[in-house]
PDB file of N, CA, C and O in Angstrom:
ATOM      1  N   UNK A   1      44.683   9.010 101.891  1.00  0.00           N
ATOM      2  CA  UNK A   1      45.121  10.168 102.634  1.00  0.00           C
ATOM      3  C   UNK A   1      46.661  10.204 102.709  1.00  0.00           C
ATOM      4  O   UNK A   1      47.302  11.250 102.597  1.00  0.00           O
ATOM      5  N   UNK A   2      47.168   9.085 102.891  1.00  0.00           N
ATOM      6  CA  UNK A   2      48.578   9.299 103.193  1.00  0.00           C
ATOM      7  C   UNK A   2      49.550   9.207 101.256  1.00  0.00           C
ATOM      8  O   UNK A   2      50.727   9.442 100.978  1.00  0.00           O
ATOM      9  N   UNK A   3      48.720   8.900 100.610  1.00  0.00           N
ATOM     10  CA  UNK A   3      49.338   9.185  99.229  1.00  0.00           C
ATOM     11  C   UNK A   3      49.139  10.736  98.953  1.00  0.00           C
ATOM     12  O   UNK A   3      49.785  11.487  98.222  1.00  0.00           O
ATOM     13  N   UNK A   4      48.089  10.967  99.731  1.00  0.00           N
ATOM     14  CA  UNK A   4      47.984  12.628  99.141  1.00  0.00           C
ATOM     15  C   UNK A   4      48.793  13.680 100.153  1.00  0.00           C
ATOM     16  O   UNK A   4      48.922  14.860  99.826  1.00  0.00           O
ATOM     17  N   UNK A   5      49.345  13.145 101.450  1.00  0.00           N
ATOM     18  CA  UNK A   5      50.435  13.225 102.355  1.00  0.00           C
ATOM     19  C   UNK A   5      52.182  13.367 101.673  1.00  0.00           C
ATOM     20  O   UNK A   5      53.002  14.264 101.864  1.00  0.00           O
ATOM     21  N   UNK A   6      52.281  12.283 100.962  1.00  0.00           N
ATOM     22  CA  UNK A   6      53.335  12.226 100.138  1.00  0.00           C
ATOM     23  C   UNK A   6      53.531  12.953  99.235  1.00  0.00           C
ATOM     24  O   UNK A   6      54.637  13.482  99.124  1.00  0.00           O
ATOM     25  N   UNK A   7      52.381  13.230  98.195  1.00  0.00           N
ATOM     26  CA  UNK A   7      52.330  14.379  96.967  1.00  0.00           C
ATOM     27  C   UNK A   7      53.010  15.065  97.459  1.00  0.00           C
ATOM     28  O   UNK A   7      54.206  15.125  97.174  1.00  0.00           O
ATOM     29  N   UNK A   8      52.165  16.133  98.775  1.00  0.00           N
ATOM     30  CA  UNK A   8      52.646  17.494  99.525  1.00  0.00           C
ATOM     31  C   UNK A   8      53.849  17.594  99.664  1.00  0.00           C
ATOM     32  O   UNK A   8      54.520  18.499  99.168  1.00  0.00           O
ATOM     33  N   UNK A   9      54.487  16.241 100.688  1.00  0.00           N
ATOM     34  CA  UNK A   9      55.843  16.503 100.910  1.00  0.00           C
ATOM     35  C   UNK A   9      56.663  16.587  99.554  1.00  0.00           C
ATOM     36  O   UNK A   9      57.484  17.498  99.450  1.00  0.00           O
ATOM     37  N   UNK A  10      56.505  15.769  98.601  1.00  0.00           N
ATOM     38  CA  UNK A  10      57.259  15.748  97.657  1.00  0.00           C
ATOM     39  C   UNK A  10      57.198  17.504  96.763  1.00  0.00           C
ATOM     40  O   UNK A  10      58.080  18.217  96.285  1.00  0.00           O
ATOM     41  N   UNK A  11      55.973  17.615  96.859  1.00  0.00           N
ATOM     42  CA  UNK A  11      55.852  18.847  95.696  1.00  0.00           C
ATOM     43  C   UNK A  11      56.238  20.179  97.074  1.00  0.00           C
ATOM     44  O   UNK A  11      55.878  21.294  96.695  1.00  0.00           O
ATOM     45  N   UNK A  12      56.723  20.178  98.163  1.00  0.00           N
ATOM     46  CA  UNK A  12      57.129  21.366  99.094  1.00  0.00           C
ATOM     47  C   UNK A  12      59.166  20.772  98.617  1.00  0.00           C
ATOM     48  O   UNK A  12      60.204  21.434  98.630  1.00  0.00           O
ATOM     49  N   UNK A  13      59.007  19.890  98.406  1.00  0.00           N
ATOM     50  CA  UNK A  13      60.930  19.501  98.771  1.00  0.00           C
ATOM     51  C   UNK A  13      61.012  19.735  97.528  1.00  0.00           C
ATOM     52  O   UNK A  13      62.188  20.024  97.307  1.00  0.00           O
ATOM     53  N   UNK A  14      60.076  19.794  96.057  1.00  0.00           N
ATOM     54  CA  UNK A  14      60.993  20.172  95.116  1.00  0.00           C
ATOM     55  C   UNK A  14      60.596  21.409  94.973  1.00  0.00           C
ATOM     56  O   UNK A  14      61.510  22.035  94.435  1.00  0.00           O
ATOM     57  N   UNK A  15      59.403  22.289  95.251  1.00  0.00           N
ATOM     58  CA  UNK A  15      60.080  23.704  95.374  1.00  0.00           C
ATOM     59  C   UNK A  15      60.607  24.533  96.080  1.00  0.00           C
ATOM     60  O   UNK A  15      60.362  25.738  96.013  1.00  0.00           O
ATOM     61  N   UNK A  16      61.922  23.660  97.362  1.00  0.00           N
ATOM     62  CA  UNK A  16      62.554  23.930  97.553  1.00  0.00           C
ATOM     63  C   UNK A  16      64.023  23.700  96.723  1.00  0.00           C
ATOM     64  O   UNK A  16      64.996  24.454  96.717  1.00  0.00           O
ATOM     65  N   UNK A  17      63.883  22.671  96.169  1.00  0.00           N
ATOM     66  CA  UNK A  17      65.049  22.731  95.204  1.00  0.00           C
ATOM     67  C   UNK A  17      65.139  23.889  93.575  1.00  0.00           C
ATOM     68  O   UNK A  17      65.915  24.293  92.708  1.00  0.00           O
ATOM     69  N   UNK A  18      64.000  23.948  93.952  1.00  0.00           N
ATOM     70  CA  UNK A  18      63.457  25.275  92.779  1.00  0.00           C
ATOM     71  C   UNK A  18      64.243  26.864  93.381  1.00  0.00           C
ATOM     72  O   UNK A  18      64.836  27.669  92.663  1.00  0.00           O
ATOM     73  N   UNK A  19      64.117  26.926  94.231  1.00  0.00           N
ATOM     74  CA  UNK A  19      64.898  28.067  95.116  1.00  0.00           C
ATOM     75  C   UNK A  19      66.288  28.444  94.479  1.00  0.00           C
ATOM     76  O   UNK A  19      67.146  27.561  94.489  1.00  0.00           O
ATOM     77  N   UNK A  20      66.563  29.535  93.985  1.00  0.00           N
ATOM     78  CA  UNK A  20      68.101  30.138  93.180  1.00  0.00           C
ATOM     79  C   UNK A  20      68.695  29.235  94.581  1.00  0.00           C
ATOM     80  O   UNK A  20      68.037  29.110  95.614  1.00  0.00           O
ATOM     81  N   UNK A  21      70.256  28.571  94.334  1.00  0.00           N
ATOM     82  CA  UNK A  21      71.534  28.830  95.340  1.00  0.00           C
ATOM     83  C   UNK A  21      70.702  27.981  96.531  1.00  0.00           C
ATOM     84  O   UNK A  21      71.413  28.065  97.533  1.00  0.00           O
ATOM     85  N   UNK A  22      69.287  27.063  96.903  1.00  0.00           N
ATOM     86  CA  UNK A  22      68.833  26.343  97.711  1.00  0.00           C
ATOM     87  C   UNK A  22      70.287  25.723  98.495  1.00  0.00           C
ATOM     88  O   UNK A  22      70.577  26.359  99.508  1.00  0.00           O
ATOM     89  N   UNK A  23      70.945  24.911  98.255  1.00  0.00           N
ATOM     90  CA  UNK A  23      71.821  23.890  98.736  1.00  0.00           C
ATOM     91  C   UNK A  23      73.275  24.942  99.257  1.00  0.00           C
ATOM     92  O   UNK A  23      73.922  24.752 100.287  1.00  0.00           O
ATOM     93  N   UNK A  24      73.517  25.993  98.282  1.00  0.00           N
ATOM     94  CA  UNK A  24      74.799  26.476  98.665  1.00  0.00           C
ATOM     95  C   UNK A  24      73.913  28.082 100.645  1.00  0.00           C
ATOM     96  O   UNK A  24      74.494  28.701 101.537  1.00  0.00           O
ATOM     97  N   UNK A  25      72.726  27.958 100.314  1.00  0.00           N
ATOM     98  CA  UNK A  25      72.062  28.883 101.273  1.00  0.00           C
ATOM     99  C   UNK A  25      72.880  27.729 102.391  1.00  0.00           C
ATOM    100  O   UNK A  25      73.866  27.974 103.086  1.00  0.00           O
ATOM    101  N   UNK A  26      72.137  26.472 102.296  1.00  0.00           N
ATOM    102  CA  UNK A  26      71.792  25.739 103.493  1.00  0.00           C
ATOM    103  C   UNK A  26      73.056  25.777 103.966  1.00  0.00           C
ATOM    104  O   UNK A  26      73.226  26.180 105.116  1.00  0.00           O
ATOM    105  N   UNK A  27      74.291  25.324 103.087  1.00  0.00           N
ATOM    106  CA  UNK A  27      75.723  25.185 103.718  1.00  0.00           C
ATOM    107  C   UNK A  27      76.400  26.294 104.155  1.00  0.00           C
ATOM    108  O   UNK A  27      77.390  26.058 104.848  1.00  0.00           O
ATOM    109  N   UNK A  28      76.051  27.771 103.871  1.00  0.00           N
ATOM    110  CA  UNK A  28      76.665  29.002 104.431  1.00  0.00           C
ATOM    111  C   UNK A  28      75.459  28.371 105.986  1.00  0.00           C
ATOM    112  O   UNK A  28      76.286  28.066 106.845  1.00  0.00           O
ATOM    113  N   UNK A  29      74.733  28.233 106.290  1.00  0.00           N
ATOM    114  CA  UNK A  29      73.624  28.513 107.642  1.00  0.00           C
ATOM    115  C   UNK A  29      74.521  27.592 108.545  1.00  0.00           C
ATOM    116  O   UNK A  29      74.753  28.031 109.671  1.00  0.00           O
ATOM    117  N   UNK A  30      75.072  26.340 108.192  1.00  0.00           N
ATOM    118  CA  UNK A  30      75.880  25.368 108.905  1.00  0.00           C
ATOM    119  C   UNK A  30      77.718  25.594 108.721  1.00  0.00           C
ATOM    120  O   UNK A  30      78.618  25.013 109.327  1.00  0.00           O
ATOM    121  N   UNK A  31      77.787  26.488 107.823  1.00  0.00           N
ATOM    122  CA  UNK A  31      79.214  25.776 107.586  1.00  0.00           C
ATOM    123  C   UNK A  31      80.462  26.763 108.730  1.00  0.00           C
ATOM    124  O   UNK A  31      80.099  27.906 109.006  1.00  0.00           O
ATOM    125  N   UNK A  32      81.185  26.511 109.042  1.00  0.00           N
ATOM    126  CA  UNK A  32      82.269  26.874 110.047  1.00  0.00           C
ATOM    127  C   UNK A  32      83.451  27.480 109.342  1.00  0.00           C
ATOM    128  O   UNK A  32      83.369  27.852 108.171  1.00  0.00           O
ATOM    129  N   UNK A  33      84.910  27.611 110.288  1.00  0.00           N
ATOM    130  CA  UNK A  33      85.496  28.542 109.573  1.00  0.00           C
ATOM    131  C   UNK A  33      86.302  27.527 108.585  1.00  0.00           C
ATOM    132  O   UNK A  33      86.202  27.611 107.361  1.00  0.00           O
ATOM    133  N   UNK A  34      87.142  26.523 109.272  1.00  0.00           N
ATOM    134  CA  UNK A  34      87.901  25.503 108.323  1.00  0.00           C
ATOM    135  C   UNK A  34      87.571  24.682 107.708  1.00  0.00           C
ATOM    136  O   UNK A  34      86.405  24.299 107.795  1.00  0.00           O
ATOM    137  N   UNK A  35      88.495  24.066 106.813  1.00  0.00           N
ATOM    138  CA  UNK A  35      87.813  23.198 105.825  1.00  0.00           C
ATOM    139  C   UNK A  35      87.717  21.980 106.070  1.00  0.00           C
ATOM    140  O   UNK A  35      87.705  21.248 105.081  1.00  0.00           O
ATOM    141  N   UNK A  36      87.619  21.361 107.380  1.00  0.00           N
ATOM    142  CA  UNK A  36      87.089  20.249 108.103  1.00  0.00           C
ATOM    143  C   UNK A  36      85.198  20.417 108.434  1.00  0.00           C
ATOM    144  O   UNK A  36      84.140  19.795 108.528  1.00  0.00           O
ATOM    145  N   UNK A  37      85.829  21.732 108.499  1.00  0.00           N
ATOM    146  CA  UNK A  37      84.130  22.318 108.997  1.00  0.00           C
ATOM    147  C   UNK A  37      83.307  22.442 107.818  1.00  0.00           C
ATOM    148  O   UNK A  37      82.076  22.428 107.801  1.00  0.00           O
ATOM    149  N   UNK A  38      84.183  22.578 106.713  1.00  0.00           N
ATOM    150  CA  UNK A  38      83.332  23.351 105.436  1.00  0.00           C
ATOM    151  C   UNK A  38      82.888  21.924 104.732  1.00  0.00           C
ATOM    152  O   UNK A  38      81.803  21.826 104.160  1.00  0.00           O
ATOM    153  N   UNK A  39      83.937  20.688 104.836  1.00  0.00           N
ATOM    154  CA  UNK A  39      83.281  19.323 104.336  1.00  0.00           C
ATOM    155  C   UNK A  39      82.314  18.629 105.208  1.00  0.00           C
ATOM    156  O   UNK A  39      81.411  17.989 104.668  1.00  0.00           O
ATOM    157  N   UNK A  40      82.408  18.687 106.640  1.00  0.00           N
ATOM    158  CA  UNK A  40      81.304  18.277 107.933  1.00  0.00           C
ATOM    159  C   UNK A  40      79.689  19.051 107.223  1.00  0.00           C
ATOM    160  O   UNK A  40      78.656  18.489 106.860  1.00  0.00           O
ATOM    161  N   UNK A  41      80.034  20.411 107.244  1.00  0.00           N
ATOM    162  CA  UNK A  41      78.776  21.231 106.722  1.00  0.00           C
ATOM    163  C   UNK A  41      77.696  20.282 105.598  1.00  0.00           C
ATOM    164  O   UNK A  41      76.569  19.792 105.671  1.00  0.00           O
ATOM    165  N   UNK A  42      78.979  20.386 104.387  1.00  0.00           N
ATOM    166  CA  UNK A  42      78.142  19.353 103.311  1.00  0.00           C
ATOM    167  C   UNK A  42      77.318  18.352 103.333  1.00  0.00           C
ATOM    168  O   UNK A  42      76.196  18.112 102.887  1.00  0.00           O
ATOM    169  N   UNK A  43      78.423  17.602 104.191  1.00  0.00           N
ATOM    170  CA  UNK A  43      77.850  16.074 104.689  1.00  0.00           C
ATOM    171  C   UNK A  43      76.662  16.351 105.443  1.00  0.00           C
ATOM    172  O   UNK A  43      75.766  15.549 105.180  1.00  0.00           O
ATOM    173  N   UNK A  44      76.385  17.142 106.216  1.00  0.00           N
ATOM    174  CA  UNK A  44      75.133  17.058 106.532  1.00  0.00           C
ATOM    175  C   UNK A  44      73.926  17.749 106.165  1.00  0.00           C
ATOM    176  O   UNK A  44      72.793  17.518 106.586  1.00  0.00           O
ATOM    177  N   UNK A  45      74.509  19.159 104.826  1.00  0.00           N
ATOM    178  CA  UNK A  45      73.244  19.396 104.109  1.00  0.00           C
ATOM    179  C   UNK A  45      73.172  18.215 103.673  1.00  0.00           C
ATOM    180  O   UNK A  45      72.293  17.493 104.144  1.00  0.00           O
ATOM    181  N   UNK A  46      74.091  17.682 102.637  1.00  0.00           N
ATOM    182  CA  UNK A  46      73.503  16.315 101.790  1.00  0.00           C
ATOM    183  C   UNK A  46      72.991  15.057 102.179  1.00  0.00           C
ATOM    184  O   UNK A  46      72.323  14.292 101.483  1.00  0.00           O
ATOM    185  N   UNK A  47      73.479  14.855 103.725  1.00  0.00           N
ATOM    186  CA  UNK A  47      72.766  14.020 104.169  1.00  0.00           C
ATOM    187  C   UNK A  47      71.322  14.072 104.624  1.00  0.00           C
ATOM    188  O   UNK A  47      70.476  13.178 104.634  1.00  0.00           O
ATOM    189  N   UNK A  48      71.259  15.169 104.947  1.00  0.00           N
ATOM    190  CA  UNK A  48      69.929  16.031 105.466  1.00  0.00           C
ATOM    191  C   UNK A  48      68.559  15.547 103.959  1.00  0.00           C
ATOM    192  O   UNK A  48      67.482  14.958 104.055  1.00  0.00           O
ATOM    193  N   UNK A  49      69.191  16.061 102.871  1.00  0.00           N
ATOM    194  CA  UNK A  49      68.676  15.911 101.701  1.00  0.00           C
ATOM    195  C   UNK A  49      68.036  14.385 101.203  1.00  0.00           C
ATOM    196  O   UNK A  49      66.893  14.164 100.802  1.00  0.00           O
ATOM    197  N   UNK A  50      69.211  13.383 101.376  1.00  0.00           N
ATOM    198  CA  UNK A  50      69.303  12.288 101.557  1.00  0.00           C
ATOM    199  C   UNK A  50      68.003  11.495 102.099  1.00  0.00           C
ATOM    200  O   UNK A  50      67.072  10.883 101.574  1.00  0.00           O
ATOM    201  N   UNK A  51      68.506  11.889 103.728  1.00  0.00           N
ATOM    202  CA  UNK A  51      67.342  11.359 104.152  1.00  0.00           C
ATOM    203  C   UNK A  51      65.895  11.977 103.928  1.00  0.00           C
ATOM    204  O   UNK A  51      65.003  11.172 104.195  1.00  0.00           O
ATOM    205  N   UNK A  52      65.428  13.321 103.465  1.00  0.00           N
ATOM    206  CA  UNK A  52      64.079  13.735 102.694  1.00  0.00           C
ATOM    207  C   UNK A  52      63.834  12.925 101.817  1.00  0.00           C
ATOM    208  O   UNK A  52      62.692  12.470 101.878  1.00  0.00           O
ATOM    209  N   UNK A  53      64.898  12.297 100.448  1.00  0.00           N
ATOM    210  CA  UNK A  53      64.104  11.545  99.381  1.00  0.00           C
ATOM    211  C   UNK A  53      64.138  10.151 100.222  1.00  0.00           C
ATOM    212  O   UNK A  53      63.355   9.402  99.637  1.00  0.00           O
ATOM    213  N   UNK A  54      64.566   9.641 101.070  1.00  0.00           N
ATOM    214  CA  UNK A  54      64.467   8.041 101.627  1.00  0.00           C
ATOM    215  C   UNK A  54      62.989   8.164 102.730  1.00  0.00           C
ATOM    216  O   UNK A  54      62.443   7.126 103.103  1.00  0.00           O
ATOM    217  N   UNK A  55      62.672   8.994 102.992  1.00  0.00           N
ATOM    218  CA  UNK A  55      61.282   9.314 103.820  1.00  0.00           C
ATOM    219  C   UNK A  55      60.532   9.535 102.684  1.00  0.00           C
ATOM    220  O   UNK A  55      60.392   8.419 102.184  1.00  0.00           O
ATOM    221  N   UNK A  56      59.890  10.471 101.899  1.00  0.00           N
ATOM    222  CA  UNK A  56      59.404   9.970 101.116  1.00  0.00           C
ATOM    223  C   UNK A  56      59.169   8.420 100.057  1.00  0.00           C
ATOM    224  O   UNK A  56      58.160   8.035  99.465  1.00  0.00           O
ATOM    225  N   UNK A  57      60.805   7.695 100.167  1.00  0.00           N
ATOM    226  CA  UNK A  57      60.287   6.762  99.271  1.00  0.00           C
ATOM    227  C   UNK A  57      59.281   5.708 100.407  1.00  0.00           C
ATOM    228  O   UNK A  57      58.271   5.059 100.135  1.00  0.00           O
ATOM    229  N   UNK A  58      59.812   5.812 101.373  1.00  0.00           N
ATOM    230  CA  UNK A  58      58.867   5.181 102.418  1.00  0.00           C
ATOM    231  C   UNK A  58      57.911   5.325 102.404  1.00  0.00           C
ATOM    232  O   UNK A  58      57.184   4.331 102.387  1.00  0.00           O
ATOM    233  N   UNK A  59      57.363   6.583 102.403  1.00  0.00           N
ATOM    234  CA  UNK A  59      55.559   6.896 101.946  1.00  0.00           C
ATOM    235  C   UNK A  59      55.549   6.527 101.586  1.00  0.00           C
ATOM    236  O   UNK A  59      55.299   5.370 101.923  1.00  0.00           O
ATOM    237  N   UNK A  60      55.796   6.849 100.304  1.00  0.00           N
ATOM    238  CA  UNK A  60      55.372   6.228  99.069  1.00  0.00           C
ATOM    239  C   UNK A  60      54.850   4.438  99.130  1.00  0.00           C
ATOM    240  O   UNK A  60      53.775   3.846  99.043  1.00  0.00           O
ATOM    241  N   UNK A  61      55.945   4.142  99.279  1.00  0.00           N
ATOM    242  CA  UNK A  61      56.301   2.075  99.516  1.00  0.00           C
ATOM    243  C   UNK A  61      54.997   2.159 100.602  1.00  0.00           C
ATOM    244  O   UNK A  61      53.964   1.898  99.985  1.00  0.00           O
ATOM    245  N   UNK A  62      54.766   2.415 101.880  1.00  0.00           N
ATOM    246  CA  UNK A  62      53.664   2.208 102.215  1.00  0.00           C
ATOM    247  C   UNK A  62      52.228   2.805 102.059  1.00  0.00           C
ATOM    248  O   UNK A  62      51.216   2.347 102.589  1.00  0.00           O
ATOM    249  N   UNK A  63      52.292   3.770 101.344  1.00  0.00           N
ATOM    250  CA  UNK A  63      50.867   4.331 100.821  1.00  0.00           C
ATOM    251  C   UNK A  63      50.577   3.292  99.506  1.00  0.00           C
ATOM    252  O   UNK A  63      49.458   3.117  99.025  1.00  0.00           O
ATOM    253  N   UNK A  64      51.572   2.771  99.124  1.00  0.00           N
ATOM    254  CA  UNK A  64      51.060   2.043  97.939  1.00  0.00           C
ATOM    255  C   UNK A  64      50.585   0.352  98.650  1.00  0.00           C
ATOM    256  O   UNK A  64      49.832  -0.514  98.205  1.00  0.00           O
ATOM    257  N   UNK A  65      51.406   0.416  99.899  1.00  0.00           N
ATOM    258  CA  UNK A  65      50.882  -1.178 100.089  1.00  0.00           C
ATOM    259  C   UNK A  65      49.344  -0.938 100.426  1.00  0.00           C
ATOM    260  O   UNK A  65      48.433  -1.522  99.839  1.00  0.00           O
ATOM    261  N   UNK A  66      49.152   0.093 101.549  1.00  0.00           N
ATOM    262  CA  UNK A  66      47.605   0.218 101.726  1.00  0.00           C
ATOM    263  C   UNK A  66      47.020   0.765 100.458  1.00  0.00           C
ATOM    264  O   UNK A  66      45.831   0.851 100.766  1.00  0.00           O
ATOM    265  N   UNK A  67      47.084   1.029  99.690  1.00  0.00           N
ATOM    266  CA  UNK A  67      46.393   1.252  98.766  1.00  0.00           C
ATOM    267  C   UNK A  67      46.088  -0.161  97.724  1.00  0.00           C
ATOM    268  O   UNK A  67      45.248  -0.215  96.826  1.00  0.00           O
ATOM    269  N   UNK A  68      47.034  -1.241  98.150  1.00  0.00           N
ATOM    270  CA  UNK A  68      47.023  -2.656  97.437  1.00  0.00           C
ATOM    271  C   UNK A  68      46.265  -3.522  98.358  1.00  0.00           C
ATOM    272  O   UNK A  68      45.500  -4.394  97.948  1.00  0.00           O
ATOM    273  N   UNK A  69      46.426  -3.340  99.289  1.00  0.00           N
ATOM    274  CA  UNK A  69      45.560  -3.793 100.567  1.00  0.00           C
ATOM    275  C   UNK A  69      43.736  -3.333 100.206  1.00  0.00           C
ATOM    276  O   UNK A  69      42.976  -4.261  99.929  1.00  0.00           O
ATOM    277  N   UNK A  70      43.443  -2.559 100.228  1.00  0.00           N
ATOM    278  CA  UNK A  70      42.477  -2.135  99.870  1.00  0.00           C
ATOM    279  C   UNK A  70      41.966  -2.438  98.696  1.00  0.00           C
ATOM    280  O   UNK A  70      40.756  -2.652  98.766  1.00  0.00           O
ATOM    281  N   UNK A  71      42.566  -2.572  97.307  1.00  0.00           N
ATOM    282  CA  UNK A  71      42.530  -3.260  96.039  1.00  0.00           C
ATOM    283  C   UNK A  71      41.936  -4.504  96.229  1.00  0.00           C
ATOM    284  O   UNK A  71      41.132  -4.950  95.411  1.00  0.00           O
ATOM    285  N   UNK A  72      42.320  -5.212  97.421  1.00  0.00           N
ATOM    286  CA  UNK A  72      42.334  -6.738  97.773  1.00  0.00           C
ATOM    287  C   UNK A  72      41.238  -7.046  98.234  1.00  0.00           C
ATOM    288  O   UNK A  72      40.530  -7.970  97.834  1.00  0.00           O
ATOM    289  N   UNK A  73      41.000  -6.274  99.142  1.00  0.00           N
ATOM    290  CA  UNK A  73      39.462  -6.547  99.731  1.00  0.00           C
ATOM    291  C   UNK A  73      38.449  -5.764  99.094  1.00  0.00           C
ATOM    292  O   UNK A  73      37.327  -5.800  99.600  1.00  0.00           O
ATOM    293  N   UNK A  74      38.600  -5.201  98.278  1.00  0.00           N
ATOM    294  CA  UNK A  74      37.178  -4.849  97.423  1.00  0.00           C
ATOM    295  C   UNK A  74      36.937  -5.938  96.297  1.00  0.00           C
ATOM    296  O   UNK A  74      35.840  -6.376  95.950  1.00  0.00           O
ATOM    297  N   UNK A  75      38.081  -6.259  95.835  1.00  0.00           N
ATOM    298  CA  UNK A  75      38.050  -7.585  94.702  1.00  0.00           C
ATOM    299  C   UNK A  75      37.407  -8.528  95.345  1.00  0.00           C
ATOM    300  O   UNK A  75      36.430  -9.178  94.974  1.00  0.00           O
ATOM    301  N   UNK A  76      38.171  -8.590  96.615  1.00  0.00           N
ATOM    302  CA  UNK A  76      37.591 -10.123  97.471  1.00  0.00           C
ATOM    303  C   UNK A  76      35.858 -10.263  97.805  1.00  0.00           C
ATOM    304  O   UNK A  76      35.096 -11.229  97.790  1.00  0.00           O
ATOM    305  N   UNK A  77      35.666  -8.804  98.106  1.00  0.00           N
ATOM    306  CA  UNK A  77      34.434  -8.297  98.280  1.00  0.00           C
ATOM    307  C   UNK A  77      33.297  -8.729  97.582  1.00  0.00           C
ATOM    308  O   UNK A  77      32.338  -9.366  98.017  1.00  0.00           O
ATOM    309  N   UNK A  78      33.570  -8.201  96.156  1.00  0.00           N
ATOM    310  CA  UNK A  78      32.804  -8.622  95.081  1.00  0.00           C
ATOM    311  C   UNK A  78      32.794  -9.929  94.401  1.00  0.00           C
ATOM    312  O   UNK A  78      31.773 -10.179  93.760  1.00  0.00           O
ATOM    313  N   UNK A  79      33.934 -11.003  94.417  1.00  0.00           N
ATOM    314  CA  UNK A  79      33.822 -12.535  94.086  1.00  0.00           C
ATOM    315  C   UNK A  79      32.962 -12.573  95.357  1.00  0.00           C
ATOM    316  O   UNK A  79      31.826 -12.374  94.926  1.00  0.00           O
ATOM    317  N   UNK A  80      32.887 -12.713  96.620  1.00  0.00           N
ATOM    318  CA  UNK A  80      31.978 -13.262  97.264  1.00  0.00           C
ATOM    319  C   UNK A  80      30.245 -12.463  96.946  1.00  0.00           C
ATOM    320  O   UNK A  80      29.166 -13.052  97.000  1.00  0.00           O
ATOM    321  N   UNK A  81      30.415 -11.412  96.714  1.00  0.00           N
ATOM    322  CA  UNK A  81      28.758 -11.024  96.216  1.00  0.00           C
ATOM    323  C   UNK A  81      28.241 -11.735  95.327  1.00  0.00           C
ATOM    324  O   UNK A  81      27.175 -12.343  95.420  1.00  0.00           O
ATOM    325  N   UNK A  82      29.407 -11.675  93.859  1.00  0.00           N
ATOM    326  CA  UNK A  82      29.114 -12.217  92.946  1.00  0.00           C
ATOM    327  C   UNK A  82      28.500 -13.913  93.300  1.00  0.00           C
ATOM    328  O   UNK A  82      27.378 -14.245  92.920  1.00  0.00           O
ATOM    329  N   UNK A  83      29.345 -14.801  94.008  1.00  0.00           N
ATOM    330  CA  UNK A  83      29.025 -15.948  93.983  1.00  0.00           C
ATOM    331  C   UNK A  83      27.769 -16.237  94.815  1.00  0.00           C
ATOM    332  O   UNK A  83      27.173 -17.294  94.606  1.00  0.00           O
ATOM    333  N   UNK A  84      27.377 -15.482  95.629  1.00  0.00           N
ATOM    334  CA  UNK A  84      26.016 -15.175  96.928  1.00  0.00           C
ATOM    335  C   UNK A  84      24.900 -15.154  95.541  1.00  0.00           C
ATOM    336  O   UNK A  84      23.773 -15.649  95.561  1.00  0.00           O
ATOM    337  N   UNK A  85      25.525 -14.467  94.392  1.00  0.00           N
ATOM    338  CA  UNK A  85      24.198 -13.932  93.846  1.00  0.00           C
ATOM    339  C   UNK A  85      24.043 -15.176  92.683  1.00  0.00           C
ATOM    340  O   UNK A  85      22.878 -15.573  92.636  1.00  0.00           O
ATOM    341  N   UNK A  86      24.842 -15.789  91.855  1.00  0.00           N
ATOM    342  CA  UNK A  86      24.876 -16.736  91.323  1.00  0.00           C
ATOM    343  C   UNK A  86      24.437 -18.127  91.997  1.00  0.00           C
ATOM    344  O   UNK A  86      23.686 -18.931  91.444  1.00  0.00           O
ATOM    345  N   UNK A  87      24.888 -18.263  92.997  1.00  0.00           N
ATOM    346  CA  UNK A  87      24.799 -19.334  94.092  1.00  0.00           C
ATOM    347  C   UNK A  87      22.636 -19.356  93.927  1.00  0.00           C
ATOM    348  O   UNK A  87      21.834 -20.024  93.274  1.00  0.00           O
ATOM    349  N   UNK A  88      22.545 -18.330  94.842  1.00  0.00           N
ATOM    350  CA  UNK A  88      21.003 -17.844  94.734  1.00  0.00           C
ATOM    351  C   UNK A  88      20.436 -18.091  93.383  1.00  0.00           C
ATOM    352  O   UNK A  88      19.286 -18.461  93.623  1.00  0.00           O
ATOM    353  N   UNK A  89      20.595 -18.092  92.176  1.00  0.00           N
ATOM    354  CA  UNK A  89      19.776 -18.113  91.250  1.00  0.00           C
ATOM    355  C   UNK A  89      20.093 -19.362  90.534  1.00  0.00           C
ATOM    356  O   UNK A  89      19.125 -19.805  89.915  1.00  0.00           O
ATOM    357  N   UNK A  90      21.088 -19.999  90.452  1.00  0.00           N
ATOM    358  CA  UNK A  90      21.183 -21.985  90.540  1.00  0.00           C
ATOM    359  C   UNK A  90      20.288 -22.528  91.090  1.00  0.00           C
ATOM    360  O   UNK A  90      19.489 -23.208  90.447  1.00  0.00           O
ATOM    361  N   UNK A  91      20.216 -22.406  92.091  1.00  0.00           N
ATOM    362  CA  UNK A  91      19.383 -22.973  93.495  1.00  0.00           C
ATOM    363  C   UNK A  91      17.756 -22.766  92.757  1.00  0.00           C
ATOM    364  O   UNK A  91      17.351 -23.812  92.251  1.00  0.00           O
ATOM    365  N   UNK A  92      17.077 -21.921  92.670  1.00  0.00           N
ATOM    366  CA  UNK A  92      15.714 -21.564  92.315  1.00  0.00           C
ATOM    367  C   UNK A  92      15.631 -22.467  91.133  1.00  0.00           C
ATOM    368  O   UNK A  92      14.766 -23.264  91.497  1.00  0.00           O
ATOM    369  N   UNK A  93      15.910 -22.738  90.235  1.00  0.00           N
ATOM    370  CA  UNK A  93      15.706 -23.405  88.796  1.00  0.00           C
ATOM    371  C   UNK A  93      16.143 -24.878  89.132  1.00  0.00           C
ATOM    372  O   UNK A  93      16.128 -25.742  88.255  1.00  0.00           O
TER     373      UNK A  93
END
């Protein structure tokens, strides 16, 4: 669920970068009159941006650990069936 959480976000943030003029929109919505204001503006579309791909890579990094987590105990799962069932048919003969 949370890998298919991540897809979404990822495939909504790049068609927002798909958007004509996306980045120069965002900095007219923030930016002020001087050019203290007009580099402050940037810094925080781009930081803004920034932190979207570092939240996603986080999904990501933890949708993949539970998803390795889970890998683990189904493997683990099945060596112990397997050996229950081998174990069982030694034993009889």
């Amino acid at each position: 669920m949370l890998v298919a959480y991540v897809f979404l976000q990822a495939l909504q943030g790049l068609s927002r970068f798909s958007q004509p003029d996306y980045l120069s929109m965002q900095m007219r919505r923030v930016q002020g009159d001087g050019f203290g204001e007009v580099v402050l503006s940037g810094v925080i579309v781009l930081g803004q941006e920034a932190l979207r791909v570092v939240y996603l890579l986080l999904l990501g990094y933890l949708g993949s650990m539970i998803a390795g987590k889970g890998i683990q105990f189904f493997a683990a799962s099945e060596s112990v069936i397997d050996e229950a069932v081998v174990a069982g048919v030694d034993d009889d003969y």
